[in-house]
C-alpha positions as CSV (number, residue, x, y, z in Angstrom):
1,X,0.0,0.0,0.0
2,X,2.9,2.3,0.9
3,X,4.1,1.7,-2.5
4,X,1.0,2.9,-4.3
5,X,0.8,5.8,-2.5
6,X,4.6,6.7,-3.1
7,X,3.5,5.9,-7.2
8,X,0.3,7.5,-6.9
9,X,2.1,11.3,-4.8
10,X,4.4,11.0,-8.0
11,X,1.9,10.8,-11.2
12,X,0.3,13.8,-9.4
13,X,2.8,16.0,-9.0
14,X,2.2,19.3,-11.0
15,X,2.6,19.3,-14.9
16,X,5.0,22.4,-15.8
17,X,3.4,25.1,-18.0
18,X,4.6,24.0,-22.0
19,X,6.9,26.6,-22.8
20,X,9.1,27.2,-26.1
21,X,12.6,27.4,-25.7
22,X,14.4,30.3,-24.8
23,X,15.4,32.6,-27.9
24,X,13.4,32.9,-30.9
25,X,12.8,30.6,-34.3
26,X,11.5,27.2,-32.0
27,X,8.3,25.3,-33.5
28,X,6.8,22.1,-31.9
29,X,7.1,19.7,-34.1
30,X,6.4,16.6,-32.7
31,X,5.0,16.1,-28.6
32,X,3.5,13.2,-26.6
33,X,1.6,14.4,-23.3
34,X,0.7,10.7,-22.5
35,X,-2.9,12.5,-21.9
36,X,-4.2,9.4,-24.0
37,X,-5.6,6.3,-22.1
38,X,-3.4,4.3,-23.9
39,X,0.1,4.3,-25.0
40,X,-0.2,5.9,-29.1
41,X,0.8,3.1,-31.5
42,X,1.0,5.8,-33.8
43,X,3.5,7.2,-32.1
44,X,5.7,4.4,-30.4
45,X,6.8,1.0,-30.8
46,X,7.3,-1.5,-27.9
47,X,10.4,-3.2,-28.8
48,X,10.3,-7.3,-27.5
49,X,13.5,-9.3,-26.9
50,X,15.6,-10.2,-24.4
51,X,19.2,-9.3,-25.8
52,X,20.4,-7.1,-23.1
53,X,21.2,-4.6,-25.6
54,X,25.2,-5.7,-26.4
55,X,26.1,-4.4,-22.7
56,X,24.9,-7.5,-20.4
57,X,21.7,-6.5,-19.3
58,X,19.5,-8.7,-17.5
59,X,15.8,-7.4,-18.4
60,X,13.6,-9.1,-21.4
61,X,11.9,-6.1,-22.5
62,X,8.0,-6.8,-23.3
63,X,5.0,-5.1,-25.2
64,X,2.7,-6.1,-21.5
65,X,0.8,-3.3,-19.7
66,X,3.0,-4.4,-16.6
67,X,5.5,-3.2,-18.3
68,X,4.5,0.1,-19.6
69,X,1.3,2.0,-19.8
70,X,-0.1,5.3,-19.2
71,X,-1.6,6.4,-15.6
72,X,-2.7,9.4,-14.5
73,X,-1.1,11.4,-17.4
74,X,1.9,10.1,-17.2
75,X,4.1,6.8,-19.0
76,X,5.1,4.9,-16.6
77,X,7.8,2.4,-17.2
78,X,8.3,-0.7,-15.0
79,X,11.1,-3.2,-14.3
80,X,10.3,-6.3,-12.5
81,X,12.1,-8.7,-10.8
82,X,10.2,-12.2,-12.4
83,X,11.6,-14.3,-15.0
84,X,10.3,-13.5,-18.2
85,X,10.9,-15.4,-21.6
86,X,11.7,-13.7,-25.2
87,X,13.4,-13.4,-28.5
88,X,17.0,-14.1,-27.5
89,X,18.0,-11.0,-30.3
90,X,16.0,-7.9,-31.4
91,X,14.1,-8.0,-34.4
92,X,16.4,-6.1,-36.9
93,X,19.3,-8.6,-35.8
94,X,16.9,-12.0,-36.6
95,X,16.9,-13.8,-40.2
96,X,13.1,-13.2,-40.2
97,X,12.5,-10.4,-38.3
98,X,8.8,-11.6,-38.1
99,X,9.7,-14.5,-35.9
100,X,10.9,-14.3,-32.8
101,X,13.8,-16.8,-33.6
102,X,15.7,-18.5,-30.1
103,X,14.1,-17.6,-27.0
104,X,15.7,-17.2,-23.4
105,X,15.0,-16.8,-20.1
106,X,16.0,-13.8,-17.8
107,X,14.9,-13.1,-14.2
108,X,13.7,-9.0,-15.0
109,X,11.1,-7.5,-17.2
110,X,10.8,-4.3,-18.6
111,X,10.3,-1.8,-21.9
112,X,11.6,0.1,-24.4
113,X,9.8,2.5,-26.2
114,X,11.4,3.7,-29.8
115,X,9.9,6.2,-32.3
116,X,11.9,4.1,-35.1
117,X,10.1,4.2,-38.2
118,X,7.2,6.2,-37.3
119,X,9.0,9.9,-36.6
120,X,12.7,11.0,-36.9
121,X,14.8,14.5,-36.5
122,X,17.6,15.5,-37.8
123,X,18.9,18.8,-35.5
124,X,16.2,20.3,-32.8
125,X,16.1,20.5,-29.3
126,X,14.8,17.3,-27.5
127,X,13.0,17.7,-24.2
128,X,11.6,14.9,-21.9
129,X,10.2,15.3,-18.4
130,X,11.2,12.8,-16.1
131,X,11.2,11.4,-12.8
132,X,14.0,8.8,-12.4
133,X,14.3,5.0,-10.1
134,X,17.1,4.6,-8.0
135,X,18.1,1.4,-6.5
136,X,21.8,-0.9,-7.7
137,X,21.0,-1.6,-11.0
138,X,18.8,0.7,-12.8
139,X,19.5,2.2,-15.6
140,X,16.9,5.1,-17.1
141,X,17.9,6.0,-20.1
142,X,16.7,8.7,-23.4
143,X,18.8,8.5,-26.1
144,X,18.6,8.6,-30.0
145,X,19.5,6.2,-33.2
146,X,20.1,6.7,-36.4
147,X,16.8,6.3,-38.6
148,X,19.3,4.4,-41.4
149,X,22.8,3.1,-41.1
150,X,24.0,5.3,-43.7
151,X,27.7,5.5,-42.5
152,X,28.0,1.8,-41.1
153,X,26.7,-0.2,-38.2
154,X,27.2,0.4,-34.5
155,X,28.8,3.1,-33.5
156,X,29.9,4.3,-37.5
157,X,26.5,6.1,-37.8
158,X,26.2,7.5,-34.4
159,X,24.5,7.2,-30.8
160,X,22.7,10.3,-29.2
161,X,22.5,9.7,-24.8
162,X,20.9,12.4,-24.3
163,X,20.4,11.3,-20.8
164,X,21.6,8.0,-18.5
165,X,22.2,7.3,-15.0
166,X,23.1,4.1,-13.1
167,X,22.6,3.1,-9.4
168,X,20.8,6.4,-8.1
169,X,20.2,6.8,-4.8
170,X,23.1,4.0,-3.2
171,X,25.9,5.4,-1.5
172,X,28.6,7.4,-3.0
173,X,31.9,8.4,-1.4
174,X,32.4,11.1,-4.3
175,X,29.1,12.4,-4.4
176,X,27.7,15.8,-1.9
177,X,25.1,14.1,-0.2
178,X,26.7,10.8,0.1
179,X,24.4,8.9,-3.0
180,X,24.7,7.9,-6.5
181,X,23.6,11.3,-8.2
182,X,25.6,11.4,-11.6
183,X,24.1,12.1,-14.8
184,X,25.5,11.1,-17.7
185,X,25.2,12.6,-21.4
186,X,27.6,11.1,-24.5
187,X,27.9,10.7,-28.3
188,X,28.6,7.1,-29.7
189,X,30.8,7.7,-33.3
190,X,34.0,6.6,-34.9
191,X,33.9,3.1,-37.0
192,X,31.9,-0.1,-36.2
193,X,32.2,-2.0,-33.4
194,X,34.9,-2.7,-32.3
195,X,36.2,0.1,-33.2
196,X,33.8,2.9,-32.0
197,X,34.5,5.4,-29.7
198,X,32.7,8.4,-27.6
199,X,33.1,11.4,-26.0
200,X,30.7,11.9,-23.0
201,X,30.2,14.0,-19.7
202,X,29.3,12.9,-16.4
203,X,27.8,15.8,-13.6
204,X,26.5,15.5,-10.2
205,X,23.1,16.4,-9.9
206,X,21.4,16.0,-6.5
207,X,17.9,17.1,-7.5
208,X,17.3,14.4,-9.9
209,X,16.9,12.3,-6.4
210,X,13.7,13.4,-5.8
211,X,10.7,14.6,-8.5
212,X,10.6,15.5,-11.5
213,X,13.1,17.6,-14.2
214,X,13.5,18.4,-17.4
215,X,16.7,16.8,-19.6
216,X,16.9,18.0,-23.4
217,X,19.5,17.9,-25.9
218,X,19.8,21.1,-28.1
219,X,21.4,19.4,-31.3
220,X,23.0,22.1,-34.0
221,X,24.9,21.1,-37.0
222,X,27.9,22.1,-35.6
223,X,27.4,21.5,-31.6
224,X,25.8,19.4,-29.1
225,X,24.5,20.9,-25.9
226,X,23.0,19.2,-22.9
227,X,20.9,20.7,-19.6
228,X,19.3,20.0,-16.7
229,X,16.0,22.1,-16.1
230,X,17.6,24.4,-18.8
231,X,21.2,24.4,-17.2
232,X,23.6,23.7,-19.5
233,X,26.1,20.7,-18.2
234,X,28.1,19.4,-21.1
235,X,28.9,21.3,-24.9
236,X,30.3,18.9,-27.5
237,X,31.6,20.4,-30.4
238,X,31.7,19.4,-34.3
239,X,35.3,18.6,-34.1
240,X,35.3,16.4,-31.5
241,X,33.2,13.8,-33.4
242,X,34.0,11.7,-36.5
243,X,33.0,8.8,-38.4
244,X,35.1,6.0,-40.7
245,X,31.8,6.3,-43.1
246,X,31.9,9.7,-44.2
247,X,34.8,12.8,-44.1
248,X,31.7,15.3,-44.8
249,X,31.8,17.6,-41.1
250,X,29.3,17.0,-38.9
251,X,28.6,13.2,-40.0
252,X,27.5,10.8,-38.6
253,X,25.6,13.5,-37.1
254,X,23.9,14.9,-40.1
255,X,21.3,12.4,-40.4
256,X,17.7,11.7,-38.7
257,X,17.5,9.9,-35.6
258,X,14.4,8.8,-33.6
259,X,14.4,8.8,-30.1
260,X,14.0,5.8,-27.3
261,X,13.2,5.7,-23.8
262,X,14.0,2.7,-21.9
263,X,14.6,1.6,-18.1
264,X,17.4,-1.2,-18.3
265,X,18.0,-3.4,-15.1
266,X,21.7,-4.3,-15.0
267,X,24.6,-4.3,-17.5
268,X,28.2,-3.2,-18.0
269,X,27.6,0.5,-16.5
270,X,25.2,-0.2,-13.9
271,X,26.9,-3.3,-12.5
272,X,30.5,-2.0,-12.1
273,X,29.1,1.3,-10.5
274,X,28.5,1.5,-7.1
275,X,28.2,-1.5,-5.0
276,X,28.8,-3.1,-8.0
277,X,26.2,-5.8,-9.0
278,X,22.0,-5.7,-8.9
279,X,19.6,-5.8,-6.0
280,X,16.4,-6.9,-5.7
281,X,15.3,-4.4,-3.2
282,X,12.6,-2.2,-3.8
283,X,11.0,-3.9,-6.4
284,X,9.0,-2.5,-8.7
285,X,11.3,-0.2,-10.5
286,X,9.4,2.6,-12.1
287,X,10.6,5.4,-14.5
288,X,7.6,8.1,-14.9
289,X,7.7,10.3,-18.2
290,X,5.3,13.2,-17.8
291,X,6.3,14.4,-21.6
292,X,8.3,14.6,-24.2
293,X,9.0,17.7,-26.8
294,X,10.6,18.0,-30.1
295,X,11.6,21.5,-31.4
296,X,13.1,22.6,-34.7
297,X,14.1,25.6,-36.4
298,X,13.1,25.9,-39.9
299,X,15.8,27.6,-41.1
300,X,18.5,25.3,-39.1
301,X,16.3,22.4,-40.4
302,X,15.7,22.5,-44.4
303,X,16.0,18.6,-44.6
304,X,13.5,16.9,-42.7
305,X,12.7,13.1,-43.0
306,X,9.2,12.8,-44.7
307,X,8.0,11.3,-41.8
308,X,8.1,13.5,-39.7
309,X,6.1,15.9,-42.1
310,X,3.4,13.5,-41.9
311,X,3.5,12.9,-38.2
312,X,4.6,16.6,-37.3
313,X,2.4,18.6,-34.9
């Protein structure tokens, strides 16, 4: 019961006034309020396999309404600790992506939600309001792909993070207040796996303990910026990216990308962070979007993917 109130305190909390961006030029081109009863199909895709996404994680993420749905205005994402069966590989990776090919066995569920296929951006400022999980083990993150593999596989045509974080909430010796509060934002590039690289930042952040806040990407053809309830944390610049696909500047991030939003349970990052590991405590995990905002300039943008055009506004 304790539990449901804590959940129920949380969908509640106040929606922020929608606000453009500061300086002029923004239009909205793409939202989701998650005012709908149901999670828009129009809008997202539930992706279904247990993989662990190439980094070790332990979740099998599932289309189920226990996994992810929308309450009281908000999308809720859950992890839970029961084994769950799936495609051992995601679809794109299977000979028939139609079938669900091998099948394994893993003791979390979750979701990932992906706008692949249905809307992507190339530049614009990315905005999702969030309220975060802590425990050993989570790992919350909304980040961007590459609509086509134009310049190679993984990493050759690029990774957006526009935000992660692992393990909030344990104990920290580095941190202020004595627990996990780092946030991180990086840029996947370079040539294909093995041989990709990134540059990424990693700031303390004590408020994204407790409620809600605001973590966008403003992505320019020739910089990256990332904030925190409109406080810039980390500034990537042009130069300090690169792909083995392409020696046009700005590639591989010159392309659309569509956006995902995900709550991992385990993993490379999560379990060596911390007190290293998963824990079952606490269980369910839930990561609560209240929104999530796409803005463009239309002078900045004169490319746009047609889809978009067609689910724009």
């Amino acid at each position: 019961m304790i539990a449901r109130l804590v959940l129920l305190a949380a969908l509640l909390t106040p929606v922020a006034a929608q606000a453009a961006p500061s300086g002029p030029g923004w239009q909205l081109v793409w939202s989701d309020e998650f005012r709908a009863p149901k999670i828009d199909k129009t809008k997202w895709s539930l992706d279904v396999d247990c993989w662990g996404g190439g980094n070790g994680e332990r979740q099998c993420y599932t289309g189920r309404l226990r996994n992810a749905r929308i309450a009281q205005g908000k999308l809720v994402i859950t992890a839970r600790a029961e084994r769950t069966t799936g495609p051992a590989l995601p679809a794109s990776q299977r000979p028939d992506p139609t079938q669900p090919g091998a099948l394994v066995t893993r003791d979390y569920s979750s979701a990932r939600l992906t706008t692949r296929g249905k809307a992507s951006w190339r530049y614009g400022r990315i905005e999702v309001r969030a309220n975060l999980p802590e425990g050993q083990g989570t790992w919350p993150a909304i980040w961007m792909l590459p609509e086509a593999t134009t310049y190679g596989t993984w990493a050759a045509s690029g990774e957006i993070d526009i935000l992660e974080a692992v393990n909030l909430g344990v104990p920290c010796a580095a941190c202020a207040g004595g627990k996990e509060d780092t946030i991180l934002g990086t840029l996947h590039f370079g040539k294909p796996w093995p041989g990709n690289t990134h540059k990424g930042t990693e700031a303390h952040h004590p408020e994204v303990l407790k409620g809600y806040h605001t973590y966008a990407i403003e992505w320019q053809p020739d910089q990256m910026i990332w904030q925190i309830d409109g406080q810039t944390y980390a500034v990537r610049q042009r130069s300090e990216w690169w792909t083995s696909g392409s020696a046009t500047p700005g590639a591989p991030f010159d392309q659309p990308f569509h956006l995902i939003l995900n709550l991992a349970f385990g993993g490379d990052l999560a379990e060596t962070r911390g007190l290293k590991g998963v824990s079952n405590t606490n269980f369910p995990k839930r990561f609560l979007i209240d929104w999530v905002r796409v803005w463009q300039k239309p002078l900045l943008t004169a490319s746009i993917a047609p889809v978009d055009q067609a689910r724009g506004q």
